[in-house]
C-alpha positions in Angstrom: -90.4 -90.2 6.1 -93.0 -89.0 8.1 -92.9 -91.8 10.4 -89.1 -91.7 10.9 -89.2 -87.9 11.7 -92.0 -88.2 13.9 -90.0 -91.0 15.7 -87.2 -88.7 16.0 -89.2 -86.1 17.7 -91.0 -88.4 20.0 -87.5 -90.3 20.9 -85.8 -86.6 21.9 -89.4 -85.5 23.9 -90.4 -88.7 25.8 -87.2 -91.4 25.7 -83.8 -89.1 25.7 -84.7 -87.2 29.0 -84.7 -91.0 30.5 -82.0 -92.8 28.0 -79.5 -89.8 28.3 -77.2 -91.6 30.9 -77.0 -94.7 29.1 -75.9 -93.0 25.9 -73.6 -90.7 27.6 -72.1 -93.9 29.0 -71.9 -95.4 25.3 -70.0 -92.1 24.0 -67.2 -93.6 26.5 -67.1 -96.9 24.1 -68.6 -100.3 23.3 -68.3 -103.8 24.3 -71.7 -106.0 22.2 -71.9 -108.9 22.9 -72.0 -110.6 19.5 -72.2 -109.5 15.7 -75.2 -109.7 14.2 -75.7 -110.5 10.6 -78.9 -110.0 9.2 -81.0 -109.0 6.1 -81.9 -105.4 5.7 -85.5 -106.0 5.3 -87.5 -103.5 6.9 -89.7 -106.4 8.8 -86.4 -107.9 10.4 -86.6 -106.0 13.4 -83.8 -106.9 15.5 -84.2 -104.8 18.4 -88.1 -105.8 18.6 -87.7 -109.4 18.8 -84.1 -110.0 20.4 -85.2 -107.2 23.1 -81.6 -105.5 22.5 -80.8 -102.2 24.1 -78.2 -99.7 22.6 -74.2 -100.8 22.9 -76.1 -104.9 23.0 -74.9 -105.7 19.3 -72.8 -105.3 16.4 -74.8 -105.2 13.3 -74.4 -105.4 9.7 -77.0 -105.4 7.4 -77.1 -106.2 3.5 -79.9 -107.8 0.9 -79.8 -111.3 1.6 -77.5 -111.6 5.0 -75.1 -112.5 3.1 -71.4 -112.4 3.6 -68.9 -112.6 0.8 -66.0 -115.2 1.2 -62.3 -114.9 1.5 -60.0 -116.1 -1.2 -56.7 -117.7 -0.8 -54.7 -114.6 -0.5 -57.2 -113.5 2.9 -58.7 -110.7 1.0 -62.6 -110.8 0.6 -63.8 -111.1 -3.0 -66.5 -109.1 -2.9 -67.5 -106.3 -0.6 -65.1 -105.0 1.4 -67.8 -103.8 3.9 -68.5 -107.1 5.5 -65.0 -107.8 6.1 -64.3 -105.0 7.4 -67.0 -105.4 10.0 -65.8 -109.1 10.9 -62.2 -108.1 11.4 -63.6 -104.8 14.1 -66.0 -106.9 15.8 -63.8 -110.4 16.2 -60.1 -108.6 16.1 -61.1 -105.5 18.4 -64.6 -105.7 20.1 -63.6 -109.3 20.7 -67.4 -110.1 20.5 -68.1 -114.0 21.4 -70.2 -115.2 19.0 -71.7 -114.1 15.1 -75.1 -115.0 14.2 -76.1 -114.9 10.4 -79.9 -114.1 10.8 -82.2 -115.2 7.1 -85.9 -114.7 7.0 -89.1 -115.9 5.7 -90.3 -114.5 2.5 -86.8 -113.2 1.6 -86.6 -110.8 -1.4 -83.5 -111.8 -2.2 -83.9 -115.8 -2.3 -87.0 -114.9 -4.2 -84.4 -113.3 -6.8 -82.4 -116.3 -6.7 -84.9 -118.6 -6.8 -86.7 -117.5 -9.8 -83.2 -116.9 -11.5 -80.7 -114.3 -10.5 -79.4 -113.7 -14.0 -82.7 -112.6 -15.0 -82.9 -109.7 -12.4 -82.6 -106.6 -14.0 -80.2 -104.9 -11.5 -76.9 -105.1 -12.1 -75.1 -105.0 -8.5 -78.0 -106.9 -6.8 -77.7 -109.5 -9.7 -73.7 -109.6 -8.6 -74.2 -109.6 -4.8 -76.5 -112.4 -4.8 -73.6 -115.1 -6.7 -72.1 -115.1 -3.1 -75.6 -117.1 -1.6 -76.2 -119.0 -4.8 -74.2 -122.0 -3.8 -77.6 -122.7 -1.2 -79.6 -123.5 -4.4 -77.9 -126.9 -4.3 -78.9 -127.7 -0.6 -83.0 -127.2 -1.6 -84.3 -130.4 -3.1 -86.8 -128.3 -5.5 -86.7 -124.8 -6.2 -89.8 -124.8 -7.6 -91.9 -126.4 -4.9 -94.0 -124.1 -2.6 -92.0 -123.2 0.1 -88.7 -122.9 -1.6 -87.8 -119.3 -0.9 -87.6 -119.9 2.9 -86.0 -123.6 2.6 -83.1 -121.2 0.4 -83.1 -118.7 3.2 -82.3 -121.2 5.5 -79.9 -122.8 3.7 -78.3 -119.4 2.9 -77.6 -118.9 6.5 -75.7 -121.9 7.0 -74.0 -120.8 4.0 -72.9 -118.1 5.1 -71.6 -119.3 8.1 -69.2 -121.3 5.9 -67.6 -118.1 4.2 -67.3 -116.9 7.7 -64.9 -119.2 8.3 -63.1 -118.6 5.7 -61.7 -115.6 7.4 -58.4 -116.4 9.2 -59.2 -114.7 12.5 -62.4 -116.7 12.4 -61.1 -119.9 11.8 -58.5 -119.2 14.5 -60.8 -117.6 17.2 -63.5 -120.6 17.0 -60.6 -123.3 17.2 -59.6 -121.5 20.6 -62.5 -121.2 22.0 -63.0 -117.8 21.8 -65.5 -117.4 19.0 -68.6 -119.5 18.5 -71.2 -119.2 15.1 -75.0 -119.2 14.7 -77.7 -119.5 12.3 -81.0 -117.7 13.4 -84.5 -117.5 11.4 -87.0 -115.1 11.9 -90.2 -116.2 10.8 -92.1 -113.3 9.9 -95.7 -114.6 10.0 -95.4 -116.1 13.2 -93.1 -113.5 14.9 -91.0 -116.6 15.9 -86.9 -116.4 15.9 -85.6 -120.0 15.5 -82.0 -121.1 15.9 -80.5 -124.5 13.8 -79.3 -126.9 16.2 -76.5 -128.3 14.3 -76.7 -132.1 16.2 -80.4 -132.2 14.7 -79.6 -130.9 11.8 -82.5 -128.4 11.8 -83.9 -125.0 12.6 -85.6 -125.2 16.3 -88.0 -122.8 17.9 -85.8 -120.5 20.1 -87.1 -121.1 23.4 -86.2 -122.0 27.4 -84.6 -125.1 26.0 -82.8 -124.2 23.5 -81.5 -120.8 25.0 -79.8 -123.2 27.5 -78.0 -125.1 25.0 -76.9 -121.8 23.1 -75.6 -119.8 26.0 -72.3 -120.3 27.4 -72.3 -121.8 30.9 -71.0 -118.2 32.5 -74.2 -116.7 30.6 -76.4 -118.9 32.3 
């Protein structure tokens, strides 16, 4: 708390003299460029390693990046939240592209891994049945290294029960709408992107910046 406060009062001293015109041009509305979905680990620090600036990106975060699917009927069946959040940024900001962003040494694989019906928290223990279906695309779970192989899975998962949303579906056919899956590897301070056509998470670098960005974004 002391930190957060102390940021506060160093942001309003030193950075709001300079950052007031950009906010005051925010108040006016938004127009991000994607939706960010990402874990809300305190080490994922989006705005550190993406170099975003205020009004950049739509964010949501939850344990585990994780986005609960649509059933038949449209309806999401399980947190409303997300959903919510999908249908503002891809109905109403019109935001190009989602990225679904997992991490290294992931609590929440961790709980999954070891076993999520053992975990002795109720709502967590629910929350995490919407990522467990990425326990099938790991060959081992008890091999070293399992937690981030599940996190990586997960986000490609996820992905999946994006596109169970109508509007998605229906704005990536058209063209309008396009869907990531990003990795931040803690350790090495290194974001990497899965290239679908390799079939694996890549370094995000010159190269593959080219191959993600649309040719107007060039």
């Amino acid at each position: 708390m002391r930190k957060l406060v102390g940021g506060i009062v160093d942001f309003r001293n030193r950075v709001r003299p300079v950052a007031r015109e950009t906010f005051a041009r925010l108040a006016l509305g938004q127009k991000p460029d994607a939706l960010f979905i990402a874990c809300s680990d305190s080490r994922v620090a989006i705005n550190v390693f993406a170099s975003t600036e205020p009004g950049d990106l739509f964010v949501v975060r939850n344990v585990g990046n994780i986005v609960s699917p649509a059933a038949a009927d449209g309806f999401s069946v399980g947190d409303e939240s997300e959903a919510a959040a999908i249908e503002f940024a891809v109905a109403m900001l019109e935001v190009r592209d989602i990225i679904v962003c997992g991490h290294s040494s992931c609590g929440a694989m961790t709980g999954l891994v070891r076993g999520r019906n053992d975990l002795p928290t109720p709502h967590l223990k629910s929350w995490l049945r919407h990522a467990e279906r990425a326990l099938e695309r790991i060959p081992d779970r008890n091999a070293p290294g399992a937690v981030d192989q599940l996190s990586q899975a997960n986000a490609l998962l996820q992905l999946e029960h994006l596109r169970s949303y109508e509007l998605v579906r229906r704005a990536e056919k058209d063209g309008r709408l396009r869907l990531h899956a990003f990795w931040f590897d803690i350790a090495n301070a290194e974001v990497l992107a899965h290239d679908p056509g390799q079939g694996k998470y890549l370094p995000l670098d010159e190269k593959m910046a080219q191959r993600l960005l649309r040719p107007d974004e060039r």
